[in-house]
Every structure is written in structure tokens, then in C-alpha cells.
SELO-236298 format. One record per atom (N, C-alpha, C, O, CB): atom name; residue number from 1; x, y, z. Coordinates in nm, 4 decimals, padded with zeros to 6 digits. Glycine has a CB too. Layout:
REM residues N
R   at     i         xx         yy         zz
R   CA   NUM          X          Y          Z
...
This chain:
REM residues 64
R   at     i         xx         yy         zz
R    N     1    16.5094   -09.9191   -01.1308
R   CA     1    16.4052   -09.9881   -01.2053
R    C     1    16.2728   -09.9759   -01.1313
R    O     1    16.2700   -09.9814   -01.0083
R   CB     1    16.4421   -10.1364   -01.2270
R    N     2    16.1482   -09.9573   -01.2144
R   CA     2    16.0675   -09.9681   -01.1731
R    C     2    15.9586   -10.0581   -01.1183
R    O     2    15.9137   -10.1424   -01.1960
R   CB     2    16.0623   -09.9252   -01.2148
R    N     3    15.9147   -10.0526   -01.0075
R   CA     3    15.8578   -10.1965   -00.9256
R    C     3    15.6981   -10.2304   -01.0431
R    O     3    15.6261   -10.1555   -01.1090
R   CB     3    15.7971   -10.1449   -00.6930
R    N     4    15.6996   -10.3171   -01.0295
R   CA     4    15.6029   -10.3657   -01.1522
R    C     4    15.4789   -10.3646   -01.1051
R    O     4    15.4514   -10.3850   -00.9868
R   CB     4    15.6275   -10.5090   -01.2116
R    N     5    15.3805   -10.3360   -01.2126
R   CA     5    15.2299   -10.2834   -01.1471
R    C     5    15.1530   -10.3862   -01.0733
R    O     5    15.2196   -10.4888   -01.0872
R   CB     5    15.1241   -10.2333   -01.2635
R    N     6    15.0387   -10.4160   -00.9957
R   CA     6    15.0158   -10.5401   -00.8966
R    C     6    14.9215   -10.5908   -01.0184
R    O     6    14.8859   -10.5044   -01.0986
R   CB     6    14.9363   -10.5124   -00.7130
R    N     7    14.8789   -10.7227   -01.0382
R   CA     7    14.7849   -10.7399   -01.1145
R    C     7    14.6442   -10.6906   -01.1366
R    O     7    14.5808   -10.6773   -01.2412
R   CB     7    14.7835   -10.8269   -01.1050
R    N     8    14.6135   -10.6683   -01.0187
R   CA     8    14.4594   -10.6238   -01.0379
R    C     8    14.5040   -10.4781   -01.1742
R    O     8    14.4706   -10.4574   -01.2908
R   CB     8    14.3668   -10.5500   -00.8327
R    N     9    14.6015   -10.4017   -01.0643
R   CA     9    14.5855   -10.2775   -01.1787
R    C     9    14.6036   -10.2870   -01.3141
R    O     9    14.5360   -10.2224   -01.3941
R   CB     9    14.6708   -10.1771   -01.1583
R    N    10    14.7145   -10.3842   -01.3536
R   CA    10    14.7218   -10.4030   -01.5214
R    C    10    14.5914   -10.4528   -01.5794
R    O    10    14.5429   -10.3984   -01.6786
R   CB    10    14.8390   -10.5167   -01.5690
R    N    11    14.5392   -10.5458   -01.5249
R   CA    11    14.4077   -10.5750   -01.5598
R    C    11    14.2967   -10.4244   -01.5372
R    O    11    14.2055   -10.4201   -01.6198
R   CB    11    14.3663   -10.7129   -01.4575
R    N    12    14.2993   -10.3499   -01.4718
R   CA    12    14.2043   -10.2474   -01.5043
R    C    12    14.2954   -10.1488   -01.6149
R    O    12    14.2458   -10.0717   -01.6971
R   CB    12    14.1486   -10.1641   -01.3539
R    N    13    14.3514   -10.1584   -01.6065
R   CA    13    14.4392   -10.0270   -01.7362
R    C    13    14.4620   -10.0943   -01.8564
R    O    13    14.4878   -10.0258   -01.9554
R   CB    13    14.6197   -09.9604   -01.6929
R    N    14    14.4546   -10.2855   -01.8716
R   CA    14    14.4517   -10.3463   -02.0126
R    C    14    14.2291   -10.3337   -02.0221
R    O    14    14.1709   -10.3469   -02.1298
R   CB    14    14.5567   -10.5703   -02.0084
R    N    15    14.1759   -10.3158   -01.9285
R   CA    15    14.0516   -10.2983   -01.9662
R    C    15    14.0367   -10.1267   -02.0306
R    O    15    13.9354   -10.1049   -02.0970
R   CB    15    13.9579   -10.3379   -01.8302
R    N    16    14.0885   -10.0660   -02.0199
R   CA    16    14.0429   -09.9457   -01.9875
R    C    16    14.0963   -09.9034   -02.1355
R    O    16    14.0335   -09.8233   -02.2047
R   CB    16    14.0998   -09.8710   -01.8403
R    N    17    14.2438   -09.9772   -02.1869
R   CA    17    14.2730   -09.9919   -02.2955
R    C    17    14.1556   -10.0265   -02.4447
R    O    17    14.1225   -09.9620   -02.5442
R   CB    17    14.3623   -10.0812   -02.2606
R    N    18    14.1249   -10.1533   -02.3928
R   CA    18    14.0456   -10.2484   -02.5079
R    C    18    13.9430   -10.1771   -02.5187
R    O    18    13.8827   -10.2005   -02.6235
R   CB    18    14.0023   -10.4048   -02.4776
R    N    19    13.8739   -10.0611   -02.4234
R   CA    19    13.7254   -09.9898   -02.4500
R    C    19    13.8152   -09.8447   -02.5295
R    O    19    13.7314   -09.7817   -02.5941
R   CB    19    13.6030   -09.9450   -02.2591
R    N    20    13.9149   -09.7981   -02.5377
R   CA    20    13.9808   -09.7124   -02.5952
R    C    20    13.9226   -09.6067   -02.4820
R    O    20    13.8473   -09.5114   -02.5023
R   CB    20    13.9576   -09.6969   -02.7586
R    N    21    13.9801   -09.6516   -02.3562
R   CA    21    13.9667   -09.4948   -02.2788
R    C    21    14.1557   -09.4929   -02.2104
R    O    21    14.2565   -09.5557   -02.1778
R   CB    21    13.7953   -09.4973   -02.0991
R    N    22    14.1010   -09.3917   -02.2241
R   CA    22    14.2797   -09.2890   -02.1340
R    C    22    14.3231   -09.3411   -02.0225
R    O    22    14.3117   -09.2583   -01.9321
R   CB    22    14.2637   -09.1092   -02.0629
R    N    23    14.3802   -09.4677   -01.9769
R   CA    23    14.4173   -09.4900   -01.8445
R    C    23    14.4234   -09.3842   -01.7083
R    O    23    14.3819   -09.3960   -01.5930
R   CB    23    14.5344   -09.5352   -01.8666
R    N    24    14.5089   -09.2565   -01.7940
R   CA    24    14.5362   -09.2343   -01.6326
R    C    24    14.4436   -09.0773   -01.6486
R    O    24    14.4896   -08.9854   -01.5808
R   CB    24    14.7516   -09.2221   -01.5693
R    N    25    14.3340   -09.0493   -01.7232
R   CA    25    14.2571   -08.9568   -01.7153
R    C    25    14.1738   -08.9207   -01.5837
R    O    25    14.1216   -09.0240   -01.5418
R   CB    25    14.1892   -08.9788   -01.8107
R    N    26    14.1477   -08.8266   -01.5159
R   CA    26    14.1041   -08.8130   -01.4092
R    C    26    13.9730   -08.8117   -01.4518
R    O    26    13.9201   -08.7350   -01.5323
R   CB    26    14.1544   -08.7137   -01.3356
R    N    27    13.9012   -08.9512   -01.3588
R   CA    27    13.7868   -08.9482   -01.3921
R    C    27    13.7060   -08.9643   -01.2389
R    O    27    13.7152   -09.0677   -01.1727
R   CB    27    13.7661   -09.0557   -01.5059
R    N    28    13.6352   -08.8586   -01.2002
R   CA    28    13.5889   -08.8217   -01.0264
R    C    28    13.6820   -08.8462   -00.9508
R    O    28    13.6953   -08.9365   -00.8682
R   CB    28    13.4711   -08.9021   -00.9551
R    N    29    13.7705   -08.7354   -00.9901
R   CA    29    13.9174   -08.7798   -00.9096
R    C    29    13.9936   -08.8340   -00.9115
R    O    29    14.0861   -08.7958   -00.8399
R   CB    29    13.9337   -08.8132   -00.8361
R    N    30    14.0147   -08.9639   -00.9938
R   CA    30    14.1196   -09.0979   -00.9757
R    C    30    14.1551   -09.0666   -01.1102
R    O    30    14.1092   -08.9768   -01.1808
R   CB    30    14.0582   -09.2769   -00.9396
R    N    31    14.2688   -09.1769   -01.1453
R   CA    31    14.3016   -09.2120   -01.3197
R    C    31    14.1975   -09.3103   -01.3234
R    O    31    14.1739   -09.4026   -01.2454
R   CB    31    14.4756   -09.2853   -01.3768
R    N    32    14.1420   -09.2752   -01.4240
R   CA    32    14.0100   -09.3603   -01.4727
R    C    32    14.0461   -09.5124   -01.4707
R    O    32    13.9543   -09.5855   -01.4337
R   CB    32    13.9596   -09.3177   -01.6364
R    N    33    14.1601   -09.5706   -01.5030
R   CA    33    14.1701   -09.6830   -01.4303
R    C    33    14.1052   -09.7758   -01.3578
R    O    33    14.0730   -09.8920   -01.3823
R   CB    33    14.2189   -09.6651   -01.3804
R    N    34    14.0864   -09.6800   -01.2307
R   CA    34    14.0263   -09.7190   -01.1078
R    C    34    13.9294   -09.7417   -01.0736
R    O    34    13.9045   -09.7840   -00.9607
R   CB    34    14.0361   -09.6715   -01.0423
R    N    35    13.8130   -09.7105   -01.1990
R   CA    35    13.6724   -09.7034   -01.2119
R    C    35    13.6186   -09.8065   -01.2754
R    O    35    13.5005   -09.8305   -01.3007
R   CB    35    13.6320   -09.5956   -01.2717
R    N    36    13.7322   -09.8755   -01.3028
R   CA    36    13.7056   -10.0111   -01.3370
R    C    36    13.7367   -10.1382   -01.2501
R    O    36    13.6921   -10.2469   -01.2868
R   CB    36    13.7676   -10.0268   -01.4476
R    N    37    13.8028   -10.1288   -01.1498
R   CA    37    13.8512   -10.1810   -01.0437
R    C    37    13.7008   -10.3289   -01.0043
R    O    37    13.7214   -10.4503   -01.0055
R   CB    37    13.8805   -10.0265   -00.9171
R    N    38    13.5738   -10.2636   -00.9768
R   CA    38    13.4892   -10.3160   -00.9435
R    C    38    13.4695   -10.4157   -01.0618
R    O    38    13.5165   -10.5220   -01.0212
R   CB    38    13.3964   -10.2296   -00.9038
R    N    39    13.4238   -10.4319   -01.1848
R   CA    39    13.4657   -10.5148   -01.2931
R    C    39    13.6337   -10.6225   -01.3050
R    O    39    13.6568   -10.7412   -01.3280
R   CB    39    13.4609   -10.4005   -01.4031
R    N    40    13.6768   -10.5607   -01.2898
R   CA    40    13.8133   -10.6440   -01.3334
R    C    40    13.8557   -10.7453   -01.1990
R    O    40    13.9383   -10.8355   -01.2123
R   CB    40    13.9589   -10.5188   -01.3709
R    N    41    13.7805   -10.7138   -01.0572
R   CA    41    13.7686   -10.8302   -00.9484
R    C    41    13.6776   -10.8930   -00.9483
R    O    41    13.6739   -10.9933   -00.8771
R   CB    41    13.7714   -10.8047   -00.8293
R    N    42    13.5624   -10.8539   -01.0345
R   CA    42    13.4710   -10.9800   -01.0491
R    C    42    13.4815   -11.1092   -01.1373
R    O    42    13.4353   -11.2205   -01.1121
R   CB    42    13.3598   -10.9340   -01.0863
R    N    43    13.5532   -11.0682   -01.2466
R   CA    43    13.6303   -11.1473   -01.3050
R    C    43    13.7146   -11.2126   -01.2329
R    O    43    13.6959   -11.3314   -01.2067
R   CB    43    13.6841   -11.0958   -01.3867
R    N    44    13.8439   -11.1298   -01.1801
R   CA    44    13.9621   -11.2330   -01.1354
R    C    44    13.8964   -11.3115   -01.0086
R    O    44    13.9556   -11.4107   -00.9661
R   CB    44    14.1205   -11.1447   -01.0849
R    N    45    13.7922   -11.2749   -00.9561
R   CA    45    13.7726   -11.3257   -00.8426
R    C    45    13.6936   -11.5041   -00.9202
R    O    45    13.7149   -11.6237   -00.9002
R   CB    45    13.6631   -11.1968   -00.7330
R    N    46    13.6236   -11.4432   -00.9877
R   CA    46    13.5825   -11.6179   -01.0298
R    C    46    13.6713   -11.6898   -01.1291
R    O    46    13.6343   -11.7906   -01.1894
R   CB    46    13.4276   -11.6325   -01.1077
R    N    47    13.8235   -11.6176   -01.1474
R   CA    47    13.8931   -11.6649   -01.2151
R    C    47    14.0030   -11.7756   -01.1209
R    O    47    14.1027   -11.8313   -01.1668
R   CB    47    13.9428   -11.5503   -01.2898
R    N    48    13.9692   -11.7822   -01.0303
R   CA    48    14.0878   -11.8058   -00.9434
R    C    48    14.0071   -11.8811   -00.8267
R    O    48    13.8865   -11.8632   -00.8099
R   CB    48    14.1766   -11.6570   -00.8940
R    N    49    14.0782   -11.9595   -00.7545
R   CA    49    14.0610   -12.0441   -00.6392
R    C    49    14.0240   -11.9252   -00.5090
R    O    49    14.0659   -11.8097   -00.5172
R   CB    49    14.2155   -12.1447   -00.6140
R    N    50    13.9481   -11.9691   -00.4020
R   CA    50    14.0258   -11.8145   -00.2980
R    C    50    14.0956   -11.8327   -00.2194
R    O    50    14.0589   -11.7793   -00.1147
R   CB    50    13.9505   -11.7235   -00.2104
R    N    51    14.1789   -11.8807   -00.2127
R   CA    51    14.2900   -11.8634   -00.1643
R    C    51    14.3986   -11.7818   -00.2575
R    O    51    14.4736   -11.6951   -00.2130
R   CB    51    14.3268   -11.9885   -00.1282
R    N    52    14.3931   -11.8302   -00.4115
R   CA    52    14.4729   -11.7219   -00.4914
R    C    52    14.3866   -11.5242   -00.4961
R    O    52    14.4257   -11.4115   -00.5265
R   CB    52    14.4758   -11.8096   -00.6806
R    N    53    14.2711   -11.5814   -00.4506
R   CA    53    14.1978   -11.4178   -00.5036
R    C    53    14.2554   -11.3889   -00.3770
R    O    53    14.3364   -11.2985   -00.3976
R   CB    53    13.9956   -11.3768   -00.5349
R    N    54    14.2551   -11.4245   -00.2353
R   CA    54    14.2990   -11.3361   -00.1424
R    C    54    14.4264   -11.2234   -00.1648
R    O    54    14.4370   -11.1008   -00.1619
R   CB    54    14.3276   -11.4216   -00.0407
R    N    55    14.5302   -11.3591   -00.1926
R   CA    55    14.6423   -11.2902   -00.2006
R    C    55    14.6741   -11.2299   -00.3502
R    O    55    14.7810   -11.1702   -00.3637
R   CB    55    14.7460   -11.3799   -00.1509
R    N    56    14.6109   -11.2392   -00.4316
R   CA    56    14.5778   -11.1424   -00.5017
R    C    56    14.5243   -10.9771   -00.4413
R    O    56    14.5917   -10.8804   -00.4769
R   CB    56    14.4864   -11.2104   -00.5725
R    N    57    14.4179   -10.9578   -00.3624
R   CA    57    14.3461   -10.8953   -00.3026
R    C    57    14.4855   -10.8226   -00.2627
R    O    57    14.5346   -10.7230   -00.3159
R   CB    57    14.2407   -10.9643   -00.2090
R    N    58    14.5387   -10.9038   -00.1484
R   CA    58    14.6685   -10.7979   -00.0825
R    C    58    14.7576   -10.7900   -00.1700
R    O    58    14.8684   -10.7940   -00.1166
R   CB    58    14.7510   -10.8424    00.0512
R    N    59    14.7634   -10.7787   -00.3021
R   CA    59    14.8503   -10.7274   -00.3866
R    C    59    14.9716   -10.8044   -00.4142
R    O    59    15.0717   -10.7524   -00.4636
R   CB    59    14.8801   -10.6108   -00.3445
R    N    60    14.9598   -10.9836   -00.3684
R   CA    60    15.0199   -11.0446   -00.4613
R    C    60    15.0596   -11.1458   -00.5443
R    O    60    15.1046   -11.2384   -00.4767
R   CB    60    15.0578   -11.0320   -00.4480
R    N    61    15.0612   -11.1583   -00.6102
R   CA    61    15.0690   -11.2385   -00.7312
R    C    61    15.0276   -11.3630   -00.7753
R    O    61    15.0857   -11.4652   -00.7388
R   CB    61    15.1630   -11.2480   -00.7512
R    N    62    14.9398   -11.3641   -00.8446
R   CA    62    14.9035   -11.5265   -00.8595
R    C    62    14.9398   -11.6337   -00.9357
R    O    62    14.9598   -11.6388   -01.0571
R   CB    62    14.8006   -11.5414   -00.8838
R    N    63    14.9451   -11.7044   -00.8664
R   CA    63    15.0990   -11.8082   -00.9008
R    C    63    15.0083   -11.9902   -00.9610
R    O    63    15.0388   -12.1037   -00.9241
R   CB    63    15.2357   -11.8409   -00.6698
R    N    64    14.8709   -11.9368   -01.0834
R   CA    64    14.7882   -12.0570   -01.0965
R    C    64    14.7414   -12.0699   -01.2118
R    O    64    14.6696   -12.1662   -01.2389
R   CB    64    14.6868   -12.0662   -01.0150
């Protein structure tokens, strides 16, 4: 089974979705995904306490 994606990334690949672009299209190298990365932590970051954005940050899970 496959290990499940960390949140930040579903949140950039459900963004990347809703604008109707190609998740894993190489876009300057990466799956375009990733080019959204900077957006989708500015959000979770004021979505959340920091203590949850940290461990969010290290990839895990927020439990709020």
C-alpha cells in the first residue's frame, strides 16, 4: 500500500486541480505541483496555530 501524500502536497495538487492545471506536468523542472507550494503555506500557515504549522512544516499531520 501506498504511504499517503503529506498535507501540504495534497493541498498544492487539490490547488493545481481547481485552476485546471496538470499536477504532475513539468513545470521548470518539478511537477507543477510544486509551484504552488509558496501559496498553499501561506494559507495553511494562517490556518493553523504554530505549533500545528511547524509540524505540519516537517511533514506531519495536523491534528486541529
Amino acid at each position: 500500500m501506498r504511504k499517503p501524500k503529506p498535507p501540504r502536497e495534497r493541498a498544492a495538487r487539490a490547488l493545481c486541480t481547481s485552476r485546471g492545471l496538470p499536477e504532475n506536468t513539468k513545470f521548470e523542472g518539478r511537477p507543477m505541483w510544486e509551484s504552488l507550494m509558496p501559496e498553499v503555506d501561506i494559507v495553511l500557515k494562517a490556518a493553523q496555530t504554530p505549533e500545528e504549522w511547524a509540524r505540519l512544516r516537517e511533514g506531519g499531520e495536523s491534528h486541529g
